[in-house]
KEKE-3310 file (N, C-alpha, C; in steps of 0.2 Angstrom, whole numbers, plus 5000, padded with zeros to 4 digits):
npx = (5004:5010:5019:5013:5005:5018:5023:5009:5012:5025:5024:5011:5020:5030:5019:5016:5028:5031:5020:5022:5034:5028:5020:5028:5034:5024:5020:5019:5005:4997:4984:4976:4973:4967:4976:4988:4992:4991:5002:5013:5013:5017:5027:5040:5035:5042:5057:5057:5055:5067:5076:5076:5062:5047:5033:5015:5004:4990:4978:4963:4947:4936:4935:4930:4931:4945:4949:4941:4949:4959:4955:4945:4956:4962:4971:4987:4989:4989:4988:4983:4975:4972:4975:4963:4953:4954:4949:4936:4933:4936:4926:4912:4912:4916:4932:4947:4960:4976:4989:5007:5017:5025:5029:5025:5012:5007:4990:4985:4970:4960:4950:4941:4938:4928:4923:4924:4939:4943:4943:4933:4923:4913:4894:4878:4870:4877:4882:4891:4903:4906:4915:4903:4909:4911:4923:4931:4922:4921:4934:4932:4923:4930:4940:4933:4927:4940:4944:4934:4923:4910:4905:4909:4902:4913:4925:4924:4932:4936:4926:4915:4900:4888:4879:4884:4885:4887:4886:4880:4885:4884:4872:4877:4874:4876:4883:4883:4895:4899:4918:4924:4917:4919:4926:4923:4910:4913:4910:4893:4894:4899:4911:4921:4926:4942:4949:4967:4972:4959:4960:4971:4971:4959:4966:4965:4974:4986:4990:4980:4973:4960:4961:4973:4975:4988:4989:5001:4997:4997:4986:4983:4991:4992:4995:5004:4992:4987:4980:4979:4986:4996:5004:5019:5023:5038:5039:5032:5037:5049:5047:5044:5053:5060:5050:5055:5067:5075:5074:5062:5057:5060:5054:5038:5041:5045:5034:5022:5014:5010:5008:5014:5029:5030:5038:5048:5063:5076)
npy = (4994:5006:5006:5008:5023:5030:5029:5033:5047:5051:5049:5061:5072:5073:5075:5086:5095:5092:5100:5114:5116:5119:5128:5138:5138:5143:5158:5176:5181:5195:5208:5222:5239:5247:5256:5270:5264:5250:5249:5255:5243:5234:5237:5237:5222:5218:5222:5213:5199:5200:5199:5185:5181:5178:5186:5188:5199:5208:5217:5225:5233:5235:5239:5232:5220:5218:5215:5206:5196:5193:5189:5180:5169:5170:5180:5183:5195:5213:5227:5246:5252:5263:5264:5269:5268:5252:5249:5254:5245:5230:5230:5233:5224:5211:5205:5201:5208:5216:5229:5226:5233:5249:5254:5263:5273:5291:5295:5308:5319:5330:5346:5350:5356:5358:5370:5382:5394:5397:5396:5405:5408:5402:5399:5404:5389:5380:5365:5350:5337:5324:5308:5293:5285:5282:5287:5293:5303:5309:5316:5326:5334:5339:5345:5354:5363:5365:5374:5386:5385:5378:5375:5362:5353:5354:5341:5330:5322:5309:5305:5311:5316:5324:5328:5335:5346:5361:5374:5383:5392:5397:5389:5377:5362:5344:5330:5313:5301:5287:5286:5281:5290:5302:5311:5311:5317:5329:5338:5337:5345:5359:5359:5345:5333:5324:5308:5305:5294:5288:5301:5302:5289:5292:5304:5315:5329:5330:5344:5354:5354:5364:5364:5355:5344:5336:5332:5326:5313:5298:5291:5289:5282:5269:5255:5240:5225:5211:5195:5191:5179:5180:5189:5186:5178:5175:5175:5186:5197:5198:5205:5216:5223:5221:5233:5242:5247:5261:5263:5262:5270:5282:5279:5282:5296:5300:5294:5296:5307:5319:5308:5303:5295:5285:5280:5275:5278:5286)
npz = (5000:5004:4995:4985:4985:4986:4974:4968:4971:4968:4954:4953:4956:4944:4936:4938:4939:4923:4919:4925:4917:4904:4905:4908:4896:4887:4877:4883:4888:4885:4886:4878:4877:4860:4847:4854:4865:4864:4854:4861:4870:4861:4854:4866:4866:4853:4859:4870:4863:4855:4867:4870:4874:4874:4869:4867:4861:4862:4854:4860:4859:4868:4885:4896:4892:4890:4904:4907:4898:4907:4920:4917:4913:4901:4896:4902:4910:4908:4900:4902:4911:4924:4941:4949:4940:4940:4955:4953:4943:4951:4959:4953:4947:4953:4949:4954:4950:4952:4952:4945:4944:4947:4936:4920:4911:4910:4903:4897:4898:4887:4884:4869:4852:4838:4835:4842:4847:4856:4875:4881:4869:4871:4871:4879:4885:4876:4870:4880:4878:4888:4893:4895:4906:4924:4929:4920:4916:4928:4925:4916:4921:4932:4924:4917:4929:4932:4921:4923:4919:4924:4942:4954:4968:4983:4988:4982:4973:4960:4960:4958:4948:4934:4941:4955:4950:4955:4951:4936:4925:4913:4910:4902:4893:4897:4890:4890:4883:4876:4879:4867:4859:4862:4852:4842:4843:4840:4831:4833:4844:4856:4864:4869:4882:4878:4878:4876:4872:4863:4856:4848:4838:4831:4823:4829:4835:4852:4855:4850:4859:4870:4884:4892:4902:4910:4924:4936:4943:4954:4956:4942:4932:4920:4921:4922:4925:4933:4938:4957:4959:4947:4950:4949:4942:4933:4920:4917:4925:4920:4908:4911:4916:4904:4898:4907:4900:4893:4878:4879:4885:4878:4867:4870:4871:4861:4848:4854:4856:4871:4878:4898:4904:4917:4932:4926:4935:4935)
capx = (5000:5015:5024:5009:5003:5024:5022:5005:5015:5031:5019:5010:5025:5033:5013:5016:5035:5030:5014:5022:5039:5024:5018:5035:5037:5022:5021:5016:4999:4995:4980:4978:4968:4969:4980:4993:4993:4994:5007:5018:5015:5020:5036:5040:5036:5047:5060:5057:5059:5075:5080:5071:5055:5042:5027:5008:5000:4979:4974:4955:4943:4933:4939:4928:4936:4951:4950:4939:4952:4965:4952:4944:4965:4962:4978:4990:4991:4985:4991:4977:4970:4976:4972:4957:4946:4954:4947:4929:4932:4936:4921:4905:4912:4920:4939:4953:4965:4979:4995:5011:5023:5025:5031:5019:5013:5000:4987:4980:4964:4960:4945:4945:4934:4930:4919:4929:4944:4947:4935:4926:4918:4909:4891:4877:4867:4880:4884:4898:4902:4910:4912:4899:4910:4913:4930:4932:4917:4925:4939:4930:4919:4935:4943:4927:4928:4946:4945:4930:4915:4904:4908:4907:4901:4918:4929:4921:4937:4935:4916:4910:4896:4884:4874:4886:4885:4883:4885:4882:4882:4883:4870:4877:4870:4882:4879:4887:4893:4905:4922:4927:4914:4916:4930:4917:4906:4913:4904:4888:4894:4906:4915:4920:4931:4943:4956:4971:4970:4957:4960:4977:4971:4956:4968:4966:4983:4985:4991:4974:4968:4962:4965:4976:4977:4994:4992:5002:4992:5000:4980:4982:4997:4991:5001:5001:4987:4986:4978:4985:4993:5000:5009:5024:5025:5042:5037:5029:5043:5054:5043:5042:5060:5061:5048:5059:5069:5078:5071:5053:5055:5061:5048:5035:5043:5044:5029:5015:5012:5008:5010:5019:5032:5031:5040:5055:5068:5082)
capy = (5000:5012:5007:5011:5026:5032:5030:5038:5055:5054:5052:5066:5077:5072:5079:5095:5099:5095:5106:5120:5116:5118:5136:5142:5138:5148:5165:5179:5186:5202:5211:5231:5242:5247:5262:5272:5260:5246:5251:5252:5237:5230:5239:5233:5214:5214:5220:5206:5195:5199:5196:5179:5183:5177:5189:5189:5206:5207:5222:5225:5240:5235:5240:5229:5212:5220:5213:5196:5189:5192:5188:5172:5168:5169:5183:5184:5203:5220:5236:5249:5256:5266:5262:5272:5263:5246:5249:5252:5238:5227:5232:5231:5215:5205:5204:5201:5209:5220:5233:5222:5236:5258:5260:5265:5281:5294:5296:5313:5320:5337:5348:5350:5358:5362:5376:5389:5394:5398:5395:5412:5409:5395:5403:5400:5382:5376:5357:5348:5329:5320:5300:5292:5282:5287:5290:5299:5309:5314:5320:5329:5339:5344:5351:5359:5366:5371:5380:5392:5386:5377:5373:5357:5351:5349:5337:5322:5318:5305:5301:5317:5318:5329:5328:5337:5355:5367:5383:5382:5400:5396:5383:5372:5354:5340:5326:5311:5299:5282:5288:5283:5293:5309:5316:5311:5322:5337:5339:5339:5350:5365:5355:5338:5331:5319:5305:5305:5287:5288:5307:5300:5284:5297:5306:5321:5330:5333:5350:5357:5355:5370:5365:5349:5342:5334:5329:5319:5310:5290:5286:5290:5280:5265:5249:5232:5224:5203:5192:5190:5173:5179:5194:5184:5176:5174:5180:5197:5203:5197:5208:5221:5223:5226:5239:5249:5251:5267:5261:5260:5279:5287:5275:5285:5302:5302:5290:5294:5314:5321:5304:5304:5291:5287:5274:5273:5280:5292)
capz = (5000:5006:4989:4979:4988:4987:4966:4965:4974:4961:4944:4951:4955:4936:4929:4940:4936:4916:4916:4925:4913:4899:4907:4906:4889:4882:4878:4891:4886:4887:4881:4879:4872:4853:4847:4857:4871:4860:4851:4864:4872:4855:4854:4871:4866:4851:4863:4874:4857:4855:4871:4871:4880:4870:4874:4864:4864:4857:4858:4864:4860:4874:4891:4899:4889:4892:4911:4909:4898:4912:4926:4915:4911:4895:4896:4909:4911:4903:4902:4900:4915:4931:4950:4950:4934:4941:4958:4951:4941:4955:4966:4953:4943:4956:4948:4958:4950:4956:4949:4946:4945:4947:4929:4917:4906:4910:4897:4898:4894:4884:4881:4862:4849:4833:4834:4845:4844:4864:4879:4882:4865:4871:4872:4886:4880:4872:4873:4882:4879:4894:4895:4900:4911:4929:4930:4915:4916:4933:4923:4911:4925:4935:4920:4915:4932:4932:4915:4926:4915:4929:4949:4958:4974:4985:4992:4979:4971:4955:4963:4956:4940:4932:4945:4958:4949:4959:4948:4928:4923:4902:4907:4898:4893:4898:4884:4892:4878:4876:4879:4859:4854:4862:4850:4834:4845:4840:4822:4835:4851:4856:4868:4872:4886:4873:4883:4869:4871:4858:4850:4842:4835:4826:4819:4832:4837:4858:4854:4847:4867:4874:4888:4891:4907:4911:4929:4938:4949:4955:4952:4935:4928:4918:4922:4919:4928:4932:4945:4963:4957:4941:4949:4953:4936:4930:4914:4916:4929:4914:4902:4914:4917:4898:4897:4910:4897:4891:4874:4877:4888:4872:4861:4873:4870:4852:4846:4859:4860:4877:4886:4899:4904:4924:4935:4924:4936:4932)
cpx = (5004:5017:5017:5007:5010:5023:5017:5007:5018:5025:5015:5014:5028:5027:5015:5022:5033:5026:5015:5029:5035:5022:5024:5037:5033:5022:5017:5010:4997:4990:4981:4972:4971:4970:4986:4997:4998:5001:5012:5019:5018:5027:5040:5042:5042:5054:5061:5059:5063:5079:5079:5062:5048:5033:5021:5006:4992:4978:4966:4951:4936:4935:4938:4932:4942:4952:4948:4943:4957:4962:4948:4953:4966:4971:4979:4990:4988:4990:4985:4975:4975:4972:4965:4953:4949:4952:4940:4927:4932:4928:4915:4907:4914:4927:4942:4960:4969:4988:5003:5017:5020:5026:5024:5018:5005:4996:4984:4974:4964:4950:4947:4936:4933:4926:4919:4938:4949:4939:4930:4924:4914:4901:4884:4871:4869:4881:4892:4898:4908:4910:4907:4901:4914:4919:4930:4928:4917:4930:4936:4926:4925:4938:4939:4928:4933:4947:4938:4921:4908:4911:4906:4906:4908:4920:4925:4926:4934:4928:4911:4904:4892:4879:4876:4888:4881:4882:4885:4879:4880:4879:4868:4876:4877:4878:4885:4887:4899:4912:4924:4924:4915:4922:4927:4912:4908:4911:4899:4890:4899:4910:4917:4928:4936:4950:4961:4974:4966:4957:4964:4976:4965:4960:4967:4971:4980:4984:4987:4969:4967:4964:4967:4977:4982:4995:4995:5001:4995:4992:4976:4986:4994:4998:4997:4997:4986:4981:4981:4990:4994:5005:5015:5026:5031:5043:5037:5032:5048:5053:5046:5047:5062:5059:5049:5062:5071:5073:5063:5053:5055:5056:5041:5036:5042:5039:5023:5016:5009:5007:5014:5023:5032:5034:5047:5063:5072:5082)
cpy = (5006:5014:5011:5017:5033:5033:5032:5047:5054:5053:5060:5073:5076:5075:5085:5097:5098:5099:5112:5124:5120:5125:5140:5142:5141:5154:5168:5183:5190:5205:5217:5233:5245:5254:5264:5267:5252:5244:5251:5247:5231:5231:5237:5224:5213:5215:5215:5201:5196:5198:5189:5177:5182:5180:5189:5196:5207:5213:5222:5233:5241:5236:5233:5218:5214:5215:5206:5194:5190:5189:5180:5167:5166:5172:5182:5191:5206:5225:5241:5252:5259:5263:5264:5269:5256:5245:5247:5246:5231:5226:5230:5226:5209:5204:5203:5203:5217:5223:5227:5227:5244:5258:5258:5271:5285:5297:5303:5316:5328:5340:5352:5351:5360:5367:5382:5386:5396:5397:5401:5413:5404:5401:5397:5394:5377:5367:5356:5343:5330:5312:5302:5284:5284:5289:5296:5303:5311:5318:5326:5333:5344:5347:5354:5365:5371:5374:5385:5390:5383:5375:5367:5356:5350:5344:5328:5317:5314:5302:5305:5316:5324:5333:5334:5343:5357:5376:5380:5387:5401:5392:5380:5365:5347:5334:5321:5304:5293:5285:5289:5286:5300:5315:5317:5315:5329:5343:5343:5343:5356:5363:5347:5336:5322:5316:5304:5298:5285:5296:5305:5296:5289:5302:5314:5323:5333:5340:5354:5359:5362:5371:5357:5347:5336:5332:5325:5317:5299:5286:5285:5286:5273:5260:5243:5229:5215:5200:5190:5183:5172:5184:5192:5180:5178:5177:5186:5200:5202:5202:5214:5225:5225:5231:5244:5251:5257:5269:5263:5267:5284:5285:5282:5294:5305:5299:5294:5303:5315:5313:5305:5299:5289:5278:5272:5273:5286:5292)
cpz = (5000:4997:4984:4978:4985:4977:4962:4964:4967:4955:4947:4950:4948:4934:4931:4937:4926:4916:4919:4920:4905:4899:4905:4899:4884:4882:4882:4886:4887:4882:4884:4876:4865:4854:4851:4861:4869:4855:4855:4869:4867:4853:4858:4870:4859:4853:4865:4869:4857:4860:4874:4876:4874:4871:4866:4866:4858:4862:4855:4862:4864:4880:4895:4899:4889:4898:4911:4905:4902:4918:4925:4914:4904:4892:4904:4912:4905:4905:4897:4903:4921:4935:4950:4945:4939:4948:4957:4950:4944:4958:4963:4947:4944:4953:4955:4956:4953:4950:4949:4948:4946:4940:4924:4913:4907:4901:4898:4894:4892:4884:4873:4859:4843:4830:4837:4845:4854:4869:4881:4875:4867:4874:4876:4880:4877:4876:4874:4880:4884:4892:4899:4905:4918:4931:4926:4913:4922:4931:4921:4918:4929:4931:4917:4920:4935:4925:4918:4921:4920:4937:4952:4967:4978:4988:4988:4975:4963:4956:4958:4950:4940:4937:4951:4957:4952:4956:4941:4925:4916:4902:4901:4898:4892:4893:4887:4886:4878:4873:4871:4856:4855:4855:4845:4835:4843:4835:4827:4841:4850:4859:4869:4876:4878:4879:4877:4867:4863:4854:4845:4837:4827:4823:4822:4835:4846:4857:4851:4856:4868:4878:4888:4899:4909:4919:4931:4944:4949:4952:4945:4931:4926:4918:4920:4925:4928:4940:4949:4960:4952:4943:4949:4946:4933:4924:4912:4920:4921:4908:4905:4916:4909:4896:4901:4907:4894:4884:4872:4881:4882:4866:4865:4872:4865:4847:4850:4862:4865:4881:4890:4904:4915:4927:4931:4928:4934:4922)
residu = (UNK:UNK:UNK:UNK:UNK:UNK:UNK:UNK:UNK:UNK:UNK:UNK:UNK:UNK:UNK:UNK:UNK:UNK:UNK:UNK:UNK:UNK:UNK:UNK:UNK:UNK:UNK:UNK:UNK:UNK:UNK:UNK:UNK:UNK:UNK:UNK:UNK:UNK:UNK:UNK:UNK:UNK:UNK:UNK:UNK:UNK:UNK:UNK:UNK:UNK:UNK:UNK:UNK:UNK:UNK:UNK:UNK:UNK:UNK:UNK:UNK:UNK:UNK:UNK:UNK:UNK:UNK:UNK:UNK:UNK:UNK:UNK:UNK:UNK:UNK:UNK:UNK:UNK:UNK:UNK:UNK:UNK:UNK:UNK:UNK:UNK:UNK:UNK:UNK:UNK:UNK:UNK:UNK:UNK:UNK:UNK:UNK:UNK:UNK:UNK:UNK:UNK:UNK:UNK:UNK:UNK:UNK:UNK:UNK:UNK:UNK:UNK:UNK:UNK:UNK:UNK:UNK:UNK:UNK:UNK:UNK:UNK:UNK:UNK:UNK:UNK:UNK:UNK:UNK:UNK:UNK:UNK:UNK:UNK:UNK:UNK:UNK:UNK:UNK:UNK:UNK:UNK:UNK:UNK:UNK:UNK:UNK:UNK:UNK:UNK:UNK:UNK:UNK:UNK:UNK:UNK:UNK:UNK:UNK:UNK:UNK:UNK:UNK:UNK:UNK:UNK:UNK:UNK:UNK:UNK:UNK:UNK:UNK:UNK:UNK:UNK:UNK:UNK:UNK:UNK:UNK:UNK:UNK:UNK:UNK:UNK:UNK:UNK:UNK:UNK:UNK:UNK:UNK:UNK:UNK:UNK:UNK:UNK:UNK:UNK:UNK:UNK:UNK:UNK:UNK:UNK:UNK:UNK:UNK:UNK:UNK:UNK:UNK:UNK:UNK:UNK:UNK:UNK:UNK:UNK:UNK:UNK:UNK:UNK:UNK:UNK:UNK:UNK:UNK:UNK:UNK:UNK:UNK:UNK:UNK:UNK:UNK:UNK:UNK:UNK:UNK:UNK:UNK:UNK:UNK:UNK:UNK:UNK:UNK:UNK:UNK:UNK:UNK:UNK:UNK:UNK:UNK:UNK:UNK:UNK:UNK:UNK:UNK:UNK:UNK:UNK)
# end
């Protein structure tokens, strides 16, 4: 019984060390979102190729499937979102995932137009677009608010919506619309919050923002994003270690206007 008991253990340990020998030998999956993002997660993996890192990058133009294939394991890791969207998304879709590393690139948001040419022409009635997803339809109200065009409720932080004005002198009509659609809003409104995430890949330059918001906020920095028991994976520290590269900071500088590079270091 011992002996048989004793050679059920060794075959299962030989299936465990081949099938984690088996994990190690595929590629590291990462999904993203399409465009800017994408791009340089792509510039990054064929890095990694050449220093033997075998990495898969699928990029996604849904946020949301973004995260189930990292949370189903479909992918190992993401890069796409900062702390503040991956909180949410924890909380009302059950994930369990969590930041693997500090480095990463702030994506900024602008207010952008193509029917004035500075913001006191903006007249009273006119429409704003914001997302209509909460984060980023909190961006869009606080830089509404610090360009002077309406006032918010204080002390709401990233919570805030439409609902929490308290002054709108030009009442103006907030039009709240899927984030990729608000820069194609600009045909029908006078304003619209645009994240540059999706203004570049449209073909919109940063540099047209009236106003441009460049903060650097730690809960703004999009990182790569895995489940508690893939953070430690071999792999994506191995990935993760190439996209601190020198490389990939000046890919970010010269490729990707108005991002900005964070967690690199000196």
């Amino acid at each position: 019984m011992t002996t048989t008991l004793l050679r059920l253990a060794r075959t299962a340990g030989v299936l465990l060390a081949l099938t984690t020998a088996a994990a190690a030998d595929e590629p590291l999956k990462i999904t993203t979102s399409a465009g800017p993002i994408g791009q340089l997660a792509g510039f990054a993996a064929k890095l990694a190729q050449e220093k033997g890192i075998d990495v898969k990058v699928t990029e996604l133009t849904d946020w949301i499937a973004i995260n189930e294939a990292v949370s189903s394991k479909a992918a190992d890791a993401n890069l796409f979102q900062h702390g503040a969207y991956l909180a949410v998304q924890n909380k009302t879709r059950g994930f369990n995932l969590v930041q693997v590393d500090k480095v990463g690139v702030i994506a900024p948001v602008g207010l952008f137009s193509k029917k004035i040419k500075k913001l006191d022409e903006i007249k009273s009635g006119d429409s704003v677009a914001i997302p209509n997803e909460p984060l980023n339809g909190a961006r869009g109200l606080i830089l509404l608010e610090r360009a002077g065009l309406i006032k918010l409720a204080p002390g709401k932080g990233f919570s805030v919506s439409k609902f929490d004005i308290i002054d709108n002198p030009k009442n103006l009509k907030i039009v709240e619309l899927d984030p990729a659609q608000t820069y194609r809003s600009l045909d029908d409104v006078s304003l619209a919050l645009v994240n540059v995430t999706y203004l570049i890949p449209a073909g919109g330059d940063p540099k047209s923002a009236l106003v441009l918001d460049s903060t650097i906020d730690d809960e703004l920095v999009l990182r790569f994003t895995a489940r508690e028991d893939k953070k430690d994976d071999p792999r994506l520290k191995a990935f993760i270690a190439v996209f601190k590269s020198p490389e990939v900071k000046q890919f970010i500088q010269d490729k990707l206007p108005a991002f900005i590079p964070a967690g690199f270091g000196s």
